[in-house]
N, C-alpha and C positions, 0 to 999 in steps of 0.2 A: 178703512173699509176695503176689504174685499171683493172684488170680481169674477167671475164663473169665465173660462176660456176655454174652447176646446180646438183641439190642436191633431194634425193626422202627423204621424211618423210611420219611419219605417217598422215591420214588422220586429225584424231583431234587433233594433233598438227599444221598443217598448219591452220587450223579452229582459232585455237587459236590464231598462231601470228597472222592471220588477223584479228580478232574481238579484241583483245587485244593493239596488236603493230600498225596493220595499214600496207594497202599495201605497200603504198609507203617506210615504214621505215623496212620493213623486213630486209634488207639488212647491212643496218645499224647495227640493234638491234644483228643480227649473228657477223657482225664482231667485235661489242663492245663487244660482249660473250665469239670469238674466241682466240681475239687479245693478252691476255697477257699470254695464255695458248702456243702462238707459235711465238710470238715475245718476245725476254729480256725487262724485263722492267728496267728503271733506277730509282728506286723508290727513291733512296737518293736524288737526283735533284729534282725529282717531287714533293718528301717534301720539298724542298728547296723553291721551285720558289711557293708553295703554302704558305709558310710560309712569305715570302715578302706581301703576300693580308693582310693588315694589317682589312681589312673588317671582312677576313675571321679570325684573329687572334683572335680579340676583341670577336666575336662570338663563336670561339671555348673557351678563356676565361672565356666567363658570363655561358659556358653550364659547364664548369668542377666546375667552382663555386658554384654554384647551384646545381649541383650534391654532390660534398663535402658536401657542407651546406645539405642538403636532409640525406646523411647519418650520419653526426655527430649529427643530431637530434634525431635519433634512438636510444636513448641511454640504449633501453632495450638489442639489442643486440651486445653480447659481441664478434663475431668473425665475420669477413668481410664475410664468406662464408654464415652465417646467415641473414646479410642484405643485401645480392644482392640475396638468395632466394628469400627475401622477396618483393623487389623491380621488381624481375620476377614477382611479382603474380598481379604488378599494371599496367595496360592495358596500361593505360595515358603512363608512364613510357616504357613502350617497345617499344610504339608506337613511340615517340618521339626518341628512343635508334637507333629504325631502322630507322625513316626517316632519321636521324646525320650518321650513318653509310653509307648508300645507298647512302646522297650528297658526304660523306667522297670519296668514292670509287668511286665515278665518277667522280666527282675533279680527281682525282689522274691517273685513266681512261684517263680521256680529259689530263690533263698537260700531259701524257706519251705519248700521239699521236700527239702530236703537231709539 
């Protein structure tokens, strides 16, 4: 069931979820914000039942691969903390770190509210 909430913000924040998020999904986009801050999450299942996506396995696979491979090439540097600076300073690299994170987390997101 559903409950009606109204809520005051600031002016350029509502500006923003609407030109950003979109009216119709305000609503949404709060409670996917709120949700695991005031509801338990059961993250051990939610890995679980994401780890059965064997789409998504294969895909988490070829990215850690590729990541391995990426840093064992590196072979000038000699301590992990040096080549994930390093790797911070490649745009392409973060870029793609956060998109992987951002699906990770709303996977996990979605399986929890299910």
């Amino acid at each position: 069931m559903q409950k009606q909430l109204t809520i005051t913000l600031d002016e350029q924040v509502y500006e923003g979820l609407y030109q950003v998020i979109g009216q119709q999904y305000i609503s949404q986009f709060i409670e996917w914000l709120v949700r695991p801050h005031v509801i338990g999450t059961d993250l051990e299942s939610a890995y679980r039942n994401i780890a059965l996506d064997e789409f998504r396995e294969l895909e988490a696979l070829e990215w850690a691969e590729v990541t391995v491979g990426d840093v064992s090439d590196e072979t000038i540097y000699t301590d992990l903390e040096s080549a994930y600076r390093n790797m911070a300073l490649d745009e392409s690299r973060e870029i793609e770190a956060l998109e992987w994170a951002e699906a990770t987390i709303g996977d996990v997101c979605y399986e929890t509210t299910r």
